[in-house]
C-alpha positions as a LaTeX table, in Angstrom:
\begin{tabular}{lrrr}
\hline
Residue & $x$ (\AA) & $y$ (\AA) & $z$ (\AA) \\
\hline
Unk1 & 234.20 & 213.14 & $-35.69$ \\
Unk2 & 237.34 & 212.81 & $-37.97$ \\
Unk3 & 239.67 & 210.10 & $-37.40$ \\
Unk4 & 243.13 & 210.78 & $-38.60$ \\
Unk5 & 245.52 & 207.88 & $-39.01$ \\
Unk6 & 249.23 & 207.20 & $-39.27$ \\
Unk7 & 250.31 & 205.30 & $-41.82$ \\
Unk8 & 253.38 & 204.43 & $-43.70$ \\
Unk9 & 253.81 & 203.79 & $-47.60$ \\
Unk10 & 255.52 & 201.31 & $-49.56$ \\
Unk11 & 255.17 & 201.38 & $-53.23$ \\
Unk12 & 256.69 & 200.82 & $-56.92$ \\
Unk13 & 257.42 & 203.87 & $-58.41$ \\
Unk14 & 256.63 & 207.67 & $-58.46$ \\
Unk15 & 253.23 & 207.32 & $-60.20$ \\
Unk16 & 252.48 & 204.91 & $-57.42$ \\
Unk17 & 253.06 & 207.04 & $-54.62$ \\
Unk18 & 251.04 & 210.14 & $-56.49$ \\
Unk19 & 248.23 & 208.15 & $-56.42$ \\
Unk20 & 248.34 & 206.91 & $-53.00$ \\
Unk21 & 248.61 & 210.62 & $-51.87$ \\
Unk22 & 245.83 & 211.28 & $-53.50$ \\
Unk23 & 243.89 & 208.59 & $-52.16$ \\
Unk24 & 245.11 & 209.43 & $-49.13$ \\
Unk25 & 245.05 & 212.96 & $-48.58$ \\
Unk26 & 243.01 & 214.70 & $-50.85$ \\
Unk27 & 239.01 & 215.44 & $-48.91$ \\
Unk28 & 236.09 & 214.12 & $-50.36$ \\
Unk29 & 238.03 & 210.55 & $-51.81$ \\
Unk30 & 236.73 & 208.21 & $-49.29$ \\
Unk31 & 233.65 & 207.90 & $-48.86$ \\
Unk32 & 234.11 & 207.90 & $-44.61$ \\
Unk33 & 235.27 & 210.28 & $-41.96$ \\
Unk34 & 238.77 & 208.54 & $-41.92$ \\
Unk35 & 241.70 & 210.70 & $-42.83$ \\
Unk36 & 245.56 & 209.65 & $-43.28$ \\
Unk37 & 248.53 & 211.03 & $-41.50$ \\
Unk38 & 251.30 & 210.10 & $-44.16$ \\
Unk39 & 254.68 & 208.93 & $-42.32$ \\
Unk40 & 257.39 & 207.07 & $-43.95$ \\
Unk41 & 257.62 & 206.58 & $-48.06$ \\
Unk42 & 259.31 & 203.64 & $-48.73$ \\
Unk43 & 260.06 & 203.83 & $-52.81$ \\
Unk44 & 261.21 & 200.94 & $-54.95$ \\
Unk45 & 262.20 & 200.75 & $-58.19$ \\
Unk46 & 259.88 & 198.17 & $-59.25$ \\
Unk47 & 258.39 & 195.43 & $-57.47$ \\
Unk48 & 261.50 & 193.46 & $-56.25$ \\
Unk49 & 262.07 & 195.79 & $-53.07$ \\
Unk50 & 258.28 & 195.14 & $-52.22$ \\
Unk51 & 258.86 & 191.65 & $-52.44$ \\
Unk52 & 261.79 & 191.66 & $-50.54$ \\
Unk53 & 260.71 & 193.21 & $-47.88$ \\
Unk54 & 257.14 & 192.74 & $-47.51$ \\
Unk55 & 257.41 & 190.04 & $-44.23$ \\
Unk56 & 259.73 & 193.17 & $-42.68$ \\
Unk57 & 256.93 & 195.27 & $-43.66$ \\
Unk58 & 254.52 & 193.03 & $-42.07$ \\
Unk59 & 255.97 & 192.90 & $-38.93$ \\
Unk60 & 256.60 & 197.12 & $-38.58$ \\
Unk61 & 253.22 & 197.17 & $-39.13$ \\
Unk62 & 252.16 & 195.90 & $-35.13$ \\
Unk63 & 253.31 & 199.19 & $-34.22$ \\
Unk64 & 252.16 & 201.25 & $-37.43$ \\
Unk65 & 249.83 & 201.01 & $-39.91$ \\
Unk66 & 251.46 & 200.26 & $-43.46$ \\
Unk67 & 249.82 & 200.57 & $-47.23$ \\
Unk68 & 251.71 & 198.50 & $-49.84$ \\
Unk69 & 250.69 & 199.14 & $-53.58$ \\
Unk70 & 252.08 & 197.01 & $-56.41$ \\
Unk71 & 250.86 & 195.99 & $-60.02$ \\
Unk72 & 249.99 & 192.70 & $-61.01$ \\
Unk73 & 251.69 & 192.71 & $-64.35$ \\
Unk74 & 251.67 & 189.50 & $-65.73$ \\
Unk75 & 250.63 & 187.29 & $-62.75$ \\
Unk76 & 247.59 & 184.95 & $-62.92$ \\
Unk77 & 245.97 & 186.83 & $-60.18$ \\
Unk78 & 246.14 & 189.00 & $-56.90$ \\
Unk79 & 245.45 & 186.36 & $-54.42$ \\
Unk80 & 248.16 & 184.09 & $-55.49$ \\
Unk81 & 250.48 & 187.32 & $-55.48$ \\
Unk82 & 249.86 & 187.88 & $-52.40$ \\
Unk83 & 250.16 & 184.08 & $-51.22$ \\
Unk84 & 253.53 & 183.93 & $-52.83$ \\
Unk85 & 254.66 & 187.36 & $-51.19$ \\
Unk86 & 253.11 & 187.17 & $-47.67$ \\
Unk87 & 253.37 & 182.98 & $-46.58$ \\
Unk88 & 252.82 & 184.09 & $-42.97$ \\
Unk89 & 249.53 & 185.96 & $-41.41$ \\
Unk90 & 249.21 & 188.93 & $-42.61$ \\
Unk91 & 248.88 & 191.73 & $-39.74$ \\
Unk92 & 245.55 & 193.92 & $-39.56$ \\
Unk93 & 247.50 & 197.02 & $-40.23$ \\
Unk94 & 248.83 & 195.86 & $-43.06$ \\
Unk95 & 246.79 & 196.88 & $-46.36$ \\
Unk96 & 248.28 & 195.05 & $-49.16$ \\
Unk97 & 246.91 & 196.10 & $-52.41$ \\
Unk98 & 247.58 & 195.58 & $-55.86$ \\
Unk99 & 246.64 & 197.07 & $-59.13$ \\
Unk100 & 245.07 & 195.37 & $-61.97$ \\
Unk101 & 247.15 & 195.14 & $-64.02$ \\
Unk102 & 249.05 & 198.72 & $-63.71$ \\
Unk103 & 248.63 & 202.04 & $-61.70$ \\
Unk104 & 248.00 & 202.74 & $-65.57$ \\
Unk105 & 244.79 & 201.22 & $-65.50$ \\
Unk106 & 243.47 & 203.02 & $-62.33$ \\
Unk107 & 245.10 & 206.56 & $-64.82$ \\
Unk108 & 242.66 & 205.47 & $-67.43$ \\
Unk109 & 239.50 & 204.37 & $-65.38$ \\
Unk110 & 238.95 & 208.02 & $-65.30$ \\
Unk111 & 237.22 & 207.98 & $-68.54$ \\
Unk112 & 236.50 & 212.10 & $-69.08$ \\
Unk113 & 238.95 & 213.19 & $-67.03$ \\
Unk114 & 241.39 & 211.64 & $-68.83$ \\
Unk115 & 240.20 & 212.01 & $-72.61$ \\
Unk116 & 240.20 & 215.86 & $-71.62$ \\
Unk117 & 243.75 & 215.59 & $-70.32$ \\
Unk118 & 244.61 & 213.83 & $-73.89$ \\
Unk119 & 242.20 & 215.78 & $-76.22$ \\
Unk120 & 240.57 & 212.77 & $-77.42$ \\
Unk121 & 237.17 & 211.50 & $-77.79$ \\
Unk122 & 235.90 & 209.60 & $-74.62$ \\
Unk123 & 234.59 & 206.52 & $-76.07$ \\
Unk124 & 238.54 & 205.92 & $-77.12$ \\
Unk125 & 238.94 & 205.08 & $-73.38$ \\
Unk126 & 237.68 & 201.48 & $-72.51$ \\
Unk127 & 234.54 & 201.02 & $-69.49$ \\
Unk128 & 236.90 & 198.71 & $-67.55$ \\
Unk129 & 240.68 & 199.17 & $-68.00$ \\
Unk130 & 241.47 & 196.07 & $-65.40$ \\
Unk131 & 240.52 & 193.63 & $-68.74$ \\
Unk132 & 243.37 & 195.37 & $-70.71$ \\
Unk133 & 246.55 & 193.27 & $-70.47$ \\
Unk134 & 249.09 & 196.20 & $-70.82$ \\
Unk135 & 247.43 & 199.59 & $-69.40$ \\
Unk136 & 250.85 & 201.47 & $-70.16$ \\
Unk137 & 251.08 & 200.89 & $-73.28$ \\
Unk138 & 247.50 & 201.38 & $-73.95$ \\
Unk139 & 248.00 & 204.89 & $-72.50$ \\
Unk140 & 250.99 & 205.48 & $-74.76$ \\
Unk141 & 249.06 & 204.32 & $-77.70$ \\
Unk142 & 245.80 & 206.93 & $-77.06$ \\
Unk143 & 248.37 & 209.74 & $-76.43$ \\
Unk144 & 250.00 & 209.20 & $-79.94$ \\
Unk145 & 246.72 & 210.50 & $-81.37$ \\
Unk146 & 246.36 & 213.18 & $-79.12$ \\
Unk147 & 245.73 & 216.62 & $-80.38$ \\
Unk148 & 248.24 & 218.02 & $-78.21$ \\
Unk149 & 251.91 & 218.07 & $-79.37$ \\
Unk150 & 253.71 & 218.63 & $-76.50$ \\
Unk151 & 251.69 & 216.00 & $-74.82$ \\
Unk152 & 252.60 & 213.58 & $-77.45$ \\
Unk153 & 256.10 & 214.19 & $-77.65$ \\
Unk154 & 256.72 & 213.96 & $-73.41$ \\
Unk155 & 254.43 & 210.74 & $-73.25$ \\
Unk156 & 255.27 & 208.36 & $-76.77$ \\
Unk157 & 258.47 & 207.46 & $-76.84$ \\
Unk158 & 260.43 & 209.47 & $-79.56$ \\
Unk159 & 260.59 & 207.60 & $-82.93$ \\
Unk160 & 264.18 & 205.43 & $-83.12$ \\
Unk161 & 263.83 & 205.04 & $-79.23$ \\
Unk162 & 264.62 & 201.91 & $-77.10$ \\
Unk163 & 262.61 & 203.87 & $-74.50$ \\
Unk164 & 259.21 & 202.29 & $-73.36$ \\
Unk165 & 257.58 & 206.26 & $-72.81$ \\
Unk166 & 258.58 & 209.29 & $-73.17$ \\
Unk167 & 260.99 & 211.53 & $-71.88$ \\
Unk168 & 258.63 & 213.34 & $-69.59$ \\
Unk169 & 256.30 & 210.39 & $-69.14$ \\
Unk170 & 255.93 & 210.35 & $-65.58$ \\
Unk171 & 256.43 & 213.78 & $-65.13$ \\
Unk172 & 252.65 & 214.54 & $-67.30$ \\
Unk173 & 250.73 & 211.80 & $-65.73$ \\
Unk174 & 251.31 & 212.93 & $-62.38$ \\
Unk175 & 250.30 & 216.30 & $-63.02$ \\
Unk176 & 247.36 & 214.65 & $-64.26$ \\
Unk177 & 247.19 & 213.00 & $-60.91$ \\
Unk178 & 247.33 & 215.98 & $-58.98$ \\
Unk179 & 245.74 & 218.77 & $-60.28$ \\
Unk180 & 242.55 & 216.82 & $-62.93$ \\
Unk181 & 242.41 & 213.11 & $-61.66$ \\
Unk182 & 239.04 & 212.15 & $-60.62$ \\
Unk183 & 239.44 & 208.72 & $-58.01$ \\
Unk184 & 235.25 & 208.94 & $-56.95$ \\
Unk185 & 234.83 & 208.06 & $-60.75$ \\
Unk186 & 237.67 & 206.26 & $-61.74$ \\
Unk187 & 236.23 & 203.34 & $-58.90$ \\
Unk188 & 233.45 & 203.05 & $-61.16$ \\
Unk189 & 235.49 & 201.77 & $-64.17$ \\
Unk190 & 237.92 & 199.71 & $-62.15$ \\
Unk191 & 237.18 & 197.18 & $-59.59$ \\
Unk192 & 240.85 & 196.99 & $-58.36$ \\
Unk193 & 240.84 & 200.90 & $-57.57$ \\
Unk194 & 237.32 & 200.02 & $-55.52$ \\
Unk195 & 238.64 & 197.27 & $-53.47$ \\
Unk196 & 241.56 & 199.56 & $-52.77$ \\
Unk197 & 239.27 & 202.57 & $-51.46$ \\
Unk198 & 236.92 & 200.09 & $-49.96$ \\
Unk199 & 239.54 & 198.92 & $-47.69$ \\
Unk200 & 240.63 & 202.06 & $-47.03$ \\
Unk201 & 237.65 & 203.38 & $-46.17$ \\
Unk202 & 236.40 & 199.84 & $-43.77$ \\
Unk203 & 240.72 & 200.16 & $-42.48$ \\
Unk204 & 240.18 & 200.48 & $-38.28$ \\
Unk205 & 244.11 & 199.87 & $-36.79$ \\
Unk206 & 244.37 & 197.61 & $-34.26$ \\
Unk207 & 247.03 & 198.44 & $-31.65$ \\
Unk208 & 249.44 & 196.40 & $-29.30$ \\
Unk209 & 248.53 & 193.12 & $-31.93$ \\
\hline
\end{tabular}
């Protein structure tokens, strides 16, 4: 028997939230019965509203379930993230997770799917994109030698450009998301994007806690 449950998001950016929904909502990503009921979308703009207000986040979640996703960037490591975040017990329903080192990484673990998206050779795409210290601008770097032009000139930022990507940056990647992104084997290639699904997939809410 299916169990469907509620649960509200809180995340960085747009190509944060894509993700989760597909974690979330698309059949045959976790490897359980469970299945999600998105509620609320909280969107920040970066990490800083996350941080803020995480313990707020914390609390809401007695009453409903809550899924936080952020990056690690350049921090040391997740568990001292999340000490630094979240002093006080965190709450059962609250599934804190965070991406090593970007979302980017988790984009790239899907090693065919993603040198298909690109038209590039696969063995351009690393075995375990958590190692690489700055997944975005890996990405940019494989899509500058993509065959595709139009992909190249909405992803790389345009020559003379303070930009970091390109004008339709997020825009491409989350069609990628949606329509060609493969979570079952991106897990294999990054052990962030596991532990994320693997606590999805164990998550049982407790009520009235």
């Amino acid at each position: 028997m299916t169990c469907e449950i509620p649960i509200n998001l809180a995340f960085e950016d747009d190509l944060s939230l894509e993700i989760l929904l597909r974690l979330l909502e698309s059949p045959g990503v976790l490897s359980s019965d469970k299945r999600f009921s998105v509620g609320i979308r909280f969107a920040g703009n970066g990490y800083g509203f996350l941080k803020r207000n995480i313990c707020g986040f914390n609390k809401a979640s007695k009453g409903m379930p809550y899924l936080i996703l952020t990056d690690l960037d350049y921090r040391e490591c997740a568990p001292i993230l999340i000490q630094e975040w979240l002093p006080e017990t965190k709450n059962p329903n609250l599934i804190f997770r965070i991406a090593v080192r970007e979302v980017e990484s988790w984009v790239l673990a899907d090693r065919l799917g993603f040198a298909r998206f690109l038209g590039i050779a696969q063995n351009k795409l690393l075995d375990n994109p958590d190692d690489l210290p700055d997944p975005k601008a890996h990405l940019i770097n494989l899509a500058r030698v993509s065959r595709k032009r139009d992909l190249r000139e909405d992803i790389v930022p345009r020559r003379g450009s303070t930009a970091k990507q390109g004008p339709a940056y997020n825009e491409r990647l989350i069609s990628f998301i949606q329509k060609s992104w493969n979570p079952s084997m991106a897990r294999l290639q990054s052990p962030s994007l596991d532990r994320t699904l693997r606590a999805l997939e164990s998550f049982v809410p407790q009520w009235n806690v």
